[in-house]
C-alpha positions as CSV (number, residue, x, y, z in Angstrom):
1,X,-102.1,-100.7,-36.4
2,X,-101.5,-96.7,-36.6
3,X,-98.1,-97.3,-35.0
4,X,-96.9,-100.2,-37.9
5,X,-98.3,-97.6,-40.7
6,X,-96.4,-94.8,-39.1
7,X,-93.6,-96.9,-39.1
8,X,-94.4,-97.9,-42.7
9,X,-94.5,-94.5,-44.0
10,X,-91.3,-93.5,-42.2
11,X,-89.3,-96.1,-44.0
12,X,-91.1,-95.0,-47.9
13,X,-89.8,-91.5,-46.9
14,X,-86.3,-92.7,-46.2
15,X,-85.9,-94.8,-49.1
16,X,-87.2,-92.5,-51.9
17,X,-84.9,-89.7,-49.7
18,X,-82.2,-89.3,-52.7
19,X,-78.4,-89.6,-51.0
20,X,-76.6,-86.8,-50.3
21,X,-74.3,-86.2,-53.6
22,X,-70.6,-86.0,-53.3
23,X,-68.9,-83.4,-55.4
24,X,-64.8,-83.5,-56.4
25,X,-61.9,-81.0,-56.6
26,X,-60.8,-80.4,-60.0
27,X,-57.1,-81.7,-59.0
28,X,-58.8,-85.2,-58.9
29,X,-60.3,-84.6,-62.3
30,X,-57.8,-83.5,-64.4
31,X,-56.8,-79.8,-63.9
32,X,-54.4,-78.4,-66.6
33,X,-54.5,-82.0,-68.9
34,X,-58.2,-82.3,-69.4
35,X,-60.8,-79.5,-71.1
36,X,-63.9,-78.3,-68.3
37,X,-66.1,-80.5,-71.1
38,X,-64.0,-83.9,-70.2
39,X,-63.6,-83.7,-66.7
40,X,-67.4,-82.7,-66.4
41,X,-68.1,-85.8,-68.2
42,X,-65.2,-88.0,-65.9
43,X,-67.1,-86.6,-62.7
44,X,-69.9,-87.7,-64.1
45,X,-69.2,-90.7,-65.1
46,X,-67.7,-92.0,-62.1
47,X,-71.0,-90.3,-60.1
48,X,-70.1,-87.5,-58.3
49,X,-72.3,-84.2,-58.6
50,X,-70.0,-81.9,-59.9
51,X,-66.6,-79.6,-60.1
52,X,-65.3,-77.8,-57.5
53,X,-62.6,-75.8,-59.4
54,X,-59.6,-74.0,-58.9
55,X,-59.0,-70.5,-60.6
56,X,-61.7,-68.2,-62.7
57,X,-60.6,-69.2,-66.4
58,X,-63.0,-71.1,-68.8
59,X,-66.1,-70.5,-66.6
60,X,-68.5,-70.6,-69.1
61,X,-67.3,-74.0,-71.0
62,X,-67.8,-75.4,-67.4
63,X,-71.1,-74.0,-66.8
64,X,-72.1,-75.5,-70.0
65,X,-70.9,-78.7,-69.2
66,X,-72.4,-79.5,-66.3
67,X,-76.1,-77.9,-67.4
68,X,-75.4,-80.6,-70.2
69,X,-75.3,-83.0,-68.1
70,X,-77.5,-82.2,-65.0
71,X,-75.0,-81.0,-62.8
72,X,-73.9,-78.5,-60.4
73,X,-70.3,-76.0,-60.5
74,X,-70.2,-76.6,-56.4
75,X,-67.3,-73.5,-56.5
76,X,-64.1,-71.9,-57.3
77,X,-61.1,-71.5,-55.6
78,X,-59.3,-68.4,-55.5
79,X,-57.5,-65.9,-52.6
80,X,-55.0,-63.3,-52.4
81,X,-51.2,-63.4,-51.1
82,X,-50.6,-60.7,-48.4
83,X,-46.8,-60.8,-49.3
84,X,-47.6,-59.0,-52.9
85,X,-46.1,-55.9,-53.6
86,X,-50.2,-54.9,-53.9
87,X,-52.6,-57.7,-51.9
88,X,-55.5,-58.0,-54.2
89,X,-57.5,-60.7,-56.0
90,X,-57.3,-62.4,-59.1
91,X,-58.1,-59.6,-62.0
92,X,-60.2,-62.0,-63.2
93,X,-62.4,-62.8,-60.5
94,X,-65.0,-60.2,-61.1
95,X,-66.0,-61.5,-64.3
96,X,-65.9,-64.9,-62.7
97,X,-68.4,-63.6,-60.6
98,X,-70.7,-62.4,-63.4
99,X,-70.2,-65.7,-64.9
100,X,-71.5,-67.7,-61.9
101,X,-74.4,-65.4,-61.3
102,X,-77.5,-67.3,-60.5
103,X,-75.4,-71.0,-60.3
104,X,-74.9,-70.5,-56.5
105,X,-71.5,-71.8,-56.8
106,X,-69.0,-70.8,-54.3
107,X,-66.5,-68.3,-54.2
108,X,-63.8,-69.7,-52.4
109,X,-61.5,-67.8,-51.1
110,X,-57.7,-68.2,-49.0
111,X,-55.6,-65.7,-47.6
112,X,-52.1,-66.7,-47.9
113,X,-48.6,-65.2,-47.2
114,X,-47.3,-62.6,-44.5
115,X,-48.4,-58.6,-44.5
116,X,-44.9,-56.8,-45.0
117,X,-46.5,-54.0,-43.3
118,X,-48.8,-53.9,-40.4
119,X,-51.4,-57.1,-39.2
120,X,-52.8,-59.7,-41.9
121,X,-56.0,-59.1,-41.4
122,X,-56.2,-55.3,-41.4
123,X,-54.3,-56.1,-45.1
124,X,-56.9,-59.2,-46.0
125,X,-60.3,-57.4,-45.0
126,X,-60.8,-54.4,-47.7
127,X,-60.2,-57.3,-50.2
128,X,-62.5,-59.5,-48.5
129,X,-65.1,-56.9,-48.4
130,X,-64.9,-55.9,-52.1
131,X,-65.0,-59.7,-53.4
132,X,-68.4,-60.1,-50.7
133,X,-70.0,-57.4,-52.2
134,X,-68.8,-58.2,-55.9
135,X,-70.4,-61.7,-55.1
136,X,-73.8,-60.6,-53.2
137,X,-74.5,-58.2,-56.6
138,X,-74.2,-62.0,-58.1
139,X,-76.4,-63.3,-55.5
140,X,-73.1,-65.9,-54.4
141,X,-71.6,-66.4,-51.2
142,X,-67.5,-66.1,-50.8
143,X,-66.2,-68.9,-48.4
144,X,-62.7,-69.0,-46.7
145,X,-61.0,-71.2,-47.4
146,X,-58.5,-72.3,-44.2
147,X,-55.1,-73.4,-45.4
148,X,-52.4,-75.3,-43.6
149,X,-49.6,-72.7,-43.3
150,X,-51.8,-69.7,-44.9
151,X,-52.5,-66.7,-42.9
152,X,-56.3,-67.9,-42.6
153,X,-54.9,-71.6,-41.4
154,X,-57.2,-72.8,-38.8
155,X,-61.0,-72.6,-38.4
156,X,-60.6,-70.2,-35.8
157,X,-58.8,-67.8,-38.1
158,X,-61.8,-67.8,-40.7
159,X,-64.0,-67.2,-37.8
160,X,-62.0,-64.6,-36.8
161,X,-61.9,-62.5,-40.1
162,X,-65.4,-63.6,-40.9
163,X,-66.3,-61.9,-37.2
164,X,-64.6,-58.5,-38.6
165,X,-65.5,-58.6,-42.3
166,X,-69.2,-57.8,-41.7
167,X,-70.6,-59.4,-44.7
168,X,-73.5,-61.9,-44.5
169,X,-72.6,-63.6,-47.5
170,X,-69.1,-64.4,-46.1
171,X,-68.4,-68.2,-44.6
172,X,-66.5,-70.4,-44.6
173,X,-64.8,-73.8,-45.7
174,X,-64.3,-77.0,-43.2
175,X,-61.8,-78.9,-44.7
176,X,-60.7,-82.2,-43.2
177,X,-57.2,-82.5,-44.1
178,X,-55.9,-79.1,-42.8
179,X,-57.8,-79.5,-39.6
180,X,-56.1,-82.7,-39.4
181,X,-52.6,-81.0,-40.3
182,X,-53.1,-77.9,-37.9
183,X,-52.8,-80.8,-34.9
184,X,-56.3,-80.5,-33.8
185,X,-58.5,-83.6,-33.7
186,X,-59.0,-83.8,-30.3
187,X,-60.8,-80.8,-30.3
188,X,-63.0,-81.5,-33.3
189,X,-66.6,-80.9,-31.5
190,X,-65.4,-77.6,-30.5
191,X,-64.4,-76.6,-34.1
192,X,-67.7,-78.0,-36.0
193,X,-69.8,-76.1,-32.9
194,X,-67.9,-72.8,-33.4
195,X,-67.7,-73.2,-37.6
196,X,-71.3,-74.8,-38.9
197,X,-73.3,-71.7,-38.6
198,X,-70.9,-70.3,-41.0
199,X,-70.1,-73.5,-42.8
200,X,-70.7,-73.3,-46.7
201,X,-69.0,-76.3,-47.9
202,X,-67.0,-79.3,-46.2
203,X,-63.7,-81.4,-48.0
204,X,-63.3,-85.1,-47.5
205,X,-60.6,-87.6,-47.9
206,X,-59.5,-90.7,-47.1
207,X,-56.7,-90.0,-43.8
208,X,-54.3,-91.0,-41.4
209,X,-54.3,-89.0,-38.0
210,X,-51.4,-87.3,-38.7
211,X,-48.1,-86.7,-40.7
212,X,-47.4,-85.2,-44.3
213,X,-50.1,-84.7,-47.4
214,X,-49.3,-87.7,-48.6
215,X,-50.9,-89.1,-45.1
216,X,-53.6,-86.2,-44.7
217,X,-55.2,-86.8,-48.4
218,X,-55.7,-90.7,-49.7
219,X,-59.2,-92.3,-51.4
220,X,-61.8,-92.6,-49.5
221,X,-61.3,-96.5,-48.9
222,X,-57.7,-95.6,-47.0
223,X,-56.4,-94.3,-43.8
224,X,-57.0,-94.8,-40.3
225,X,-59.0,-91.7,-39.7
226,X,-62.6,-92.3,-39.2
227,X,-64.2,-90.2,-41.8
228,X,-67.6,-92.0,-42.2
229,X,-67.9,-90.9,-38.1
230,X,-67.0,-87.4,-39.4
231,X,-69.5,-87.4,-42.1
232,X,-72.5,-89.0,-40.0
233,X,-71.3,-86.4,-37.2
234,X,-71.8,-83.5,-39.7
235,X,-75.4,-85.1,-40.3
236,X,-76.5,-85.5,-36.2
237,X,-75.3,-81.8,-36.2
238,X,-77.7,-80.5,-38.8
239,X,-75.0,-80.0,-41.9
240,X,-76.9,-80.2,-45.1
241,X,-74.6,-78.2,-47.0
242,X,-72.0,-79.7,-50.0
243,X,-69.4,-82.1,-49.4
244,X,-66.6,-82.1,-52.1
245,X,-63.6,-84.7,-52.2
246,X,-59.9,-83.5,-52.1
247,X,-57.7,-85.1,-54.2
248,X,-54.6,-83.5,-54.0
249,X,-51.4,-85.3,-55.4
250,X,-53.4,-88.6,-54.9
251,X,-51.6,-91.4,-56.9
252,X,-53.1,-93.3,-59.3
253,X,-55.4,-93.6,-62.4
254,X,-57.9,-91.4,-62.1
255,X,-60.8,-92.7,-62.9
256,X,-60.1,-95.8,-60.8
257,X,-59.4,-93.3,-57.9
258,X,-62.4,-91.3,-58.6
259,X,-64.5,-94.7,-58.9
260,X,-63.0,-95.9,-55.2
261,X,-64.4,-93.4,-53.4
262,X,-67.6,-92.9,-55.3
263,X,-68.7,-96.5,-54.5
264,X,-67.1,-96.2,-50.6
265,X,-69.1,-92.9,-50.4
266,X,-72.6,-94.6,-51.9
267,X,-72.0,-97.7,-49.6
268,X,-72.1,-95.1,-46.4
269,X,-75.1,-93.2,-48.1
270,X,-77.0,-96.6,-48.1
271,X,-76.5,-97.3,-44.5
């Protein structure tokens, strides 16, 4: 009898558990042809949890919009070029920052380009530092943000600059679709054990195993990779953290897009 109500109990607690919400990249949304109010309201429409946006303009008009609407700003995405004349962030990153304080949003963050003088890193890291400490007076966290073809392009790179920086509030990104590009799958237990202590936020997408973008970054409902594996993987390993969908140069009507891989992503959350 004590074993059935156990058993009983277990199952209320996993049924009133909410699902794990999904948030989406701004380039799935509308970047540069819809306002932060109407691709607040598309996101929310088609059910994801929020905006993961690109660049530190109209912060506030998106902070408003989500509040409105009982949703979260899961980031920005920003970096630094190590090929400019003067490596530095966006000038208008610290008032980002002060914009964001208290949302908990991400500062994300790649490091792209080539030092012209001396090593990458010994360039990238003052920079780092300043936009970690900018953030922690915020009470935010700065993640890198790996990058096909970036200097910080591989886990292992972020790991490696996150090692040096000496920040606590500095972590990382896992994105599927550059791990997929650097080559690397077969080595993708290695990668989540060396990067989920320092994991802040994980990208999705539909994929193939390999090839171009156009392969790497499809709906959720394409590709031969297995992402629901990936995702249930993340869970058995503890991950609790945001997972936002990566959109990039997908084609099709948005909203239908957006509404493919919202229902594909509820369908796993029900299983």
């Amino acid at each position: 009898m004590f074993q059935r109500l156990a058993l009983f109990s277990l199952l209320i607690v996993q049924l009133a558990r909410p699902a794990q919400p999904l948030y989406v990249f701004d380039n799935g949304t509308g970047r540069g042809d819809l306002s932060p109010e109407a691709q607040t309201e598309l996101a929310r429409r088609t059910g994801y949890a929020g905006i993961f946006w690109s660049g530190t303009a109209n912060i506030p008009e998106l902070l408003a919009a989500h509040t409105a609407r009982g949703m979260k700003v899961v980031g920005i995405y920003t970096g630094m070029n190590l090929a400019d004349a003067r490596p530095q962030y966006d000038p208008g990153l610290p008032r980002a920052i002060e914009q964001l304080r208290g949302s908990g949003a991400l500062i994300t963050f790649t490091i792209s380009g080539k030092a012209k003088d001396g090593n990458g890193d010994d360039v990238a890291l003052p920079v780092i530092q300043e936009v970690c400490d900018l953030a922690a007076k915020a009470g935010l966290r700065v993640a890198l943000y790996p990058h096909y073809g970036f200097h910080v392009a591989r886990v292992e790179d972020a790991l490696r600059v996150i090692g040096r920086a000496g920040r606590p509030n500095l972590g990382l990104v896992f994105n599927l679709c550059h791990f997929l590009r650097s080559g690397d799958e077969s080595n993708l237990s290695i990668r989540l054990h060396d990067a989920l202590p320092h994991t802040f936020m994980v990208s999705i997408n539909g994929a193939e195993h390999e090839g171009d973008w156009d392969r790497l970054i499809q709906p959720l409902d394409s590709g031969a990779y297995d992402v629901k594996g990936f995702v249930a993987l993340l869970r058995r390993l503890h991950y609790d953290g945001p997972i936002a969908l990566q959109c990039y140069n997908v084609k099709g009507e948005r909203e239908a897009l957006l509404q493919r891989s919202g229902r594909v992503w509820r369908a796993w959350a029900g299983n």
